[in-house]
C-alpha positions as CSV (number, residue, x, y, z in Angstrom):
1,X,0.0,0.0,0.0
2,X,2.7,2.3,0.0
3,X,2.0,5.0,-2.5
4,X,5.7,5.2,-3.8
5,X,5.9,1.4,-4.6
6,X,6.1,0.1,-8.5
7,X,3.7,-1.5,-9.4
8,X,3.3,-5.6,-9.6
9,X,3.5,-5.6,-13.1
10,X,6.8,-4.1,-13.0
11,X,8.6,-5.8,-10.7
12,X,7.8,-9.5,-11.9
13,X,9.9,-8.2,-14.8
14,X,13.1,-8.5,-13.0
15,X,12.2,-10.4,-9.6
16,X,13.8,-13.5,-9.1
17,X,12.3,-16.4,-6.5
18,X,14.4,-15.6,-3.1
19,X,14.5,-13.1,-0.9
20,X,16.0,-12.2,2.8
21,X,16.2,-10.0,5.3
22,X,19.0,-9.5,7.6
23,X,19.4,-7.1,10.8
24,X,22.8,-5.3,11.7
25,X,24.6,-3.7,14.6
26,X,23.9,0.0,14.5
27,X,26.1,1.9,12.1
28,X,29.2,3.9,13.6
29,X,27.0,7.3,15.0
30,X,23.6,5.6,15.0
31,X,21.2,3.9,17.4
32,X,19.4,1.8,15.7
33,X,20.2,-1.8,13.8
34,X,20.5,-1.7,9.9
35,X,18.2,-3.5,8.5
36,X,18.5,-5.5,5.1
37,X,16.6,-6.9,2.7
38,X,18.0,-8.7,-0.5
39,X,16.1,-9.3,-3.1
40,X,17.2,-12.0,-6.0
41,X,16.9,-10.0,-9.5
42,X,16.9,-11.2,-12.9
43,X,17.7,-7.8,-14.2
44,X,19.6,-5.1,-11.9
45,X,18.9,-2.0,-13.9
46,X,14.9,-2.5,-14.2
47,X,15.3,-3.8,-10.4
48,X,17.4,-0.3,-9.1
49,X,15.0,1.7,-11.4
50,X,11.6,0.3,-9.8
51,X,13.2,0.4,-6.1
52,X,14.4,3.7,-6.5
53,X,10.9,5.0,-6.3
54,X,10.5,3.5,-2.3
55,X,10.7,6.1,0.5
56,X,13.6,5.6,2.8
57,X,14.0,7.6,6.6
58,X,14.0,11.3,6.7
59,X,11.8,11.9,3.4
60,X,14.5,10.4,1.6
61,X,14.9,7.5,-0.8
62,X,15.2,4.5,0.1
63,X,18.9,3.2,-0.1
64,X,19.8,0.4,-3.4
65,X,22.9,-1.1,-3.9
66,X,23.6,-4.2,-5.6
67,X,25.9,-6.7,-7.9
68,X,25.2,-9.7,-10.0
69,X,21.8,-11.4,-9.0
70,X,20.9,-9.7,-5.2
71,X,20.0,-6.0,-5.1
72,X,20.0,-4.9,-1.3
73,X,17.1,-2.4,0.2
74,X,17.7,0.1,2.8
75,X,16.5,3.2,4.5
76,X,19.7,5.3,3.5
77,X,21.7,5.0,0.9
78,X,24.7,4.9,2.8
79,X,24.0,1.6,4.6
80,X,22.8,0.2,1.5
81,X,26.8,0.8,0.2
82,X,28.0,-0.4,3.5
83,X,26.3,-3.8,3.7
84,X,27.0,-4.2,-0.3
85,X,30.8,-3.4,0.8
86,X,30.7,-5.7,3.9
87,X,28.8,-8.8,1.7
88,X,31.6,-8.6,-0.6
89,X,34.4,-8.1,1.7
90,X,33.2,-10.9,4.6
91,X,30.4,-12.5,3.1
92,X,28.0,-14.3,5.9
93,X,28.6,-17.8,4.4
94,X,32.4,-17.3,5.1
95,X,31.6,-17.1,8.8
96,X,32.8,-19.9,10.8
97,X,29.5,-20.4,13.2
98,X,27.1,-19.5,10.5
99,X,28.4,-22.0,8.6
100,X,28.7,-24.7,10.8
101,X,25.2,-24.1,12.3
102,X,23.6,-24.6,8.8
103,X,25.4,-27.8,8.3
104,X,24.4,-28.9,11.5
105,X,20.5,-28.8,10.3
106,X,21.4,-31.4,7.5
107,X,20.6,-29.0,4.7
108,X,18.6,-25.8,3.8
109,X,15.2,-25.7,3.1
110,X,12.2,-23.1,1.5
111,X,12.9,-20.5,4.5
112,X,15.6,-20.4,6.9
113,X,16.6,-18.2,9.9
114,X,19.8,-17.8,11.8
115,X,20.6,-15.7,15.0
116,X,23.2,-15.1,16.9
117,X,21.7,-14.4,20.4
118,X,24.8,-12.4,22.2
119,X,24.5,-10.3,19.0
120,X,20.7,-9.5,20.2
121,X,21.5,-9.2,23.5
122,X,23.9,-5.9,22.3
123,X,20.5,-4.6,20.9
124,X,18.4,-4.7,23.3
125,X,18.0,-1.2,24.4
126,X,17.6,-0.3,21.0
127,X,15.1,-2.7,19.7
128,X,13.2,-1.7,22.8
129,X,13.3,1.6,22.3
130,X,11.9,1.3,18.4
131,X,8.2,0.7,20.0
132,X,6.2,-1.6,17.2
133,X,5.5,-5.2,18.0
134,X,8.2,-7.0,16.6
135,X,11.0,-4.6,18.1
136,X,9.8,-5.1,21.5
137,X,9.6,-9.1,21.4
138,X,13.0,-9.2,19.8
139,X,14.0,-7.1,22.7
140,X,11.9,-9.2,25.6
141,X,14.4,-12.0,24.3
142,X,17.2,-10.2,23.8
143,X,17.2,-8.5,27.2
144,X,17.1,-12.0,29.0
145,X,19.9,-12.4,31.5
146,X,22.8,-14.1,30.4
147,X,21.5,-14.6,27.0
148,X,24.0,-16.4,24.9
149,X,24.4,-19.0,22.3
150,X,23.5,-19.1,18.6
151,X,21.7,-21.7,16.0
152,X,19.7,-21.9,13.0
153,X,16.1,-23.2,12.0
154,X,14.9,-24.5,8.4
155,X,11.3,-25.2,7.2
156,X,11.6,-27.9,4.2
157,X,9.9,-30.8,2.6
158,X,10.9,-34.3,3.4
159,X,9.0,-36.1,0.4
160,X,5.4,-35.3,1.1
161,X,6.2,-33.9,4.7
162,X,6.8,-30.2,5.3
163,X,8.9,-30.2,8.3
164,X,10.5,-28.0,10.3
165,X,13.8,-28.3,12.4
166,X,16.4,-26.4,14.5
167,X,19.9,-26.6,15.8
168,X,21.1,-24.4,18.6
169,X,24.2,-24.7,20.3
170,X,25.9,-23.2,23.5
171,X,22.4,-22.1,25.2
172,X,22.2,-20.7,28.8
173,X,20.5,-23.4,30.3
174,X,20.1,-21.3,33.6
175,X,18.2,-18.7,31.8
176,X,16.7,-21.0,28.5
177,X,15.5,-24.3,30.5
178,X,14.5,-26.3,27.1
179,X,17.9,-26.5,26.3
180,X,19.3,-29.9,26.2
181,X,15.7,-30.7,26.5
182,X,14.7,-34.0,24.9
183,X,11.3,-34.9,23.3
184,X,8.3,-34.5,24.4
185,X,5.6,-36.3,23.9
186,X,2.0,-35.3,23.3
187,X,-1.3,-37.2,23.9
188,X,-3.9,-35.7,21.5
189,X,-7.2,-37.7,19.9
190,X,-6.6,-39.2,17.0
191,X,-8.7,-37.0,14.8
192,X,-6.7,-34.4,15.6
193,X,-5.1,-31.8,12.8
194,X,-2.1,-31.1,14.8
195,X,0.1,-30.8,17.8
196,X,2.4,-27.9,19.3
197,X,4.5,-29.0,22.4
198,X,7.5,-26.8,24.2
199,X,9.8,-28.7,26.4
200,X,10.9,-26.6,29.9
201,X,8.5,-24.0,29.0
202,X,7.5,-23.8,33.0
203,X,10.6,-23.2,34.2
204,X,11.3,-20.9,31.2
205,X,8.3,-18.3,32.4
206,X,8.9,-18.9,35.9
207,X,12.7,-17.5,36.2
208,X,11.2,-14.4,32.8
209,X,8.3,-13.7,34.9
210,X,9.0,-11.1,36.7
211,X,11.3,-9.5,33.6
212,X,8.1,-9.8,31.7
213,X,5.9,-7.9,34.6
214,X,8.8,-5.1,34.5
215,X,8.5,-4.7,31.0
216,X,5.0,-4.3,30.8
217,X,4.3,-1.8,33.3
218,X,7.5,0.5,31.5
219,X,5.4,0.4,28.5
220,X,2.1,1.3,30.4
């Protein structure tokens, strides 16, 4: 709905079928994360010339920057060059844990997400302090005491079954409980459509309540 957007029928002319979305440390002089989204592109000058039209922060463009396939979208234009510059330089999938946490999940799927949870926890104040919905549950996690670890979860098919699994590793047990959990099993009636079970979830709102009490009454 945003008036400055092309139109469909433009951009399934250059579009290509994946997509991301990434969220940075603040920039050098800023407060709040840099967020990312890369778009796969069949054709980078029809895809820079339809995103060019998008409204970025302060009344200004939108920030586009892009090589080969993957165009990058931005609020400014200067962290659009500075996450092109940092892809190319130290690319993501050169990263050690990255790496090693999507090989742990046994290959990639149809979506997949990756965090680095000591990372949050830097952004905590500021992910609070952004005020919408998503911000302020990022930051209810973030801000959990002694929050550490990282891992990575992919949704795929397995033949005819969509599945979806996770891998985490070096998780604060004192402060995430279902760590190390094993699983858990579910008694539901056989005509049931489908099941949703959390191991250590007790103990998990039992040592966040009162964090989560706090945090409500700041925000009224």
């Amino acid at each position: 709905d945003e008036p400055t957007a092309p139109a469909w029928s433009e951009v399934q002319q250059w579009l290509g079928k994946r997509a991301g979305v990434a969220v940075l440390e603040p920039a050098a002089g800023a407060t709040d994360p840099t967020v990312v989204i890369a778009l796969q592109v069949t054709d980078q000058a029809k895809a820079k010339a339809s995103l060019a039209k998008l409204d970025g922060a302060e009344g200004k463009k939108a920030g586009i920057a892009g090589e080969g396939e993957w165009v990058l979208v931005t609020e400014t234009q200067a962290q659009a060059d500075a996450a092109l510059a940092s892809a190319k330089d130290s690319p993501i999938s050169d990263a050690p844990v990255y790496s090693a946490d999507m090989q742990a999940l046994g290959g990639e799927g149809i979506a997949n997400v990756w965090v680095d949870y000591a990372g949050l926890a830097t952004m905590s104040d500021t992910l609070n302090a952004s005020g919408d919905t998503f911000s302020s549950g990022a930051a209810s996690l973030a801000g959990m005491p002694g929050m550490k670890g990282h891992g990575a979860t992919t949704l795929r098919f397995d033949g005819a079954a969509l599945e979806l699994v996770g891998s985490f590793h070096d998780l604060n047990q004192a402060t995430m409980p279902f760590a190390g959990s094993s699983t858990v099993e579910v008694s539901a009636p056989a005509e049931a459509i489908g099941t949703f079970s959390v191991g250590g979830l007790g103990e998990q709102l039992a040592a966040q309540w009162q964090p989560i009490l706090d945090q409500l009454n700041e925000s009224g």
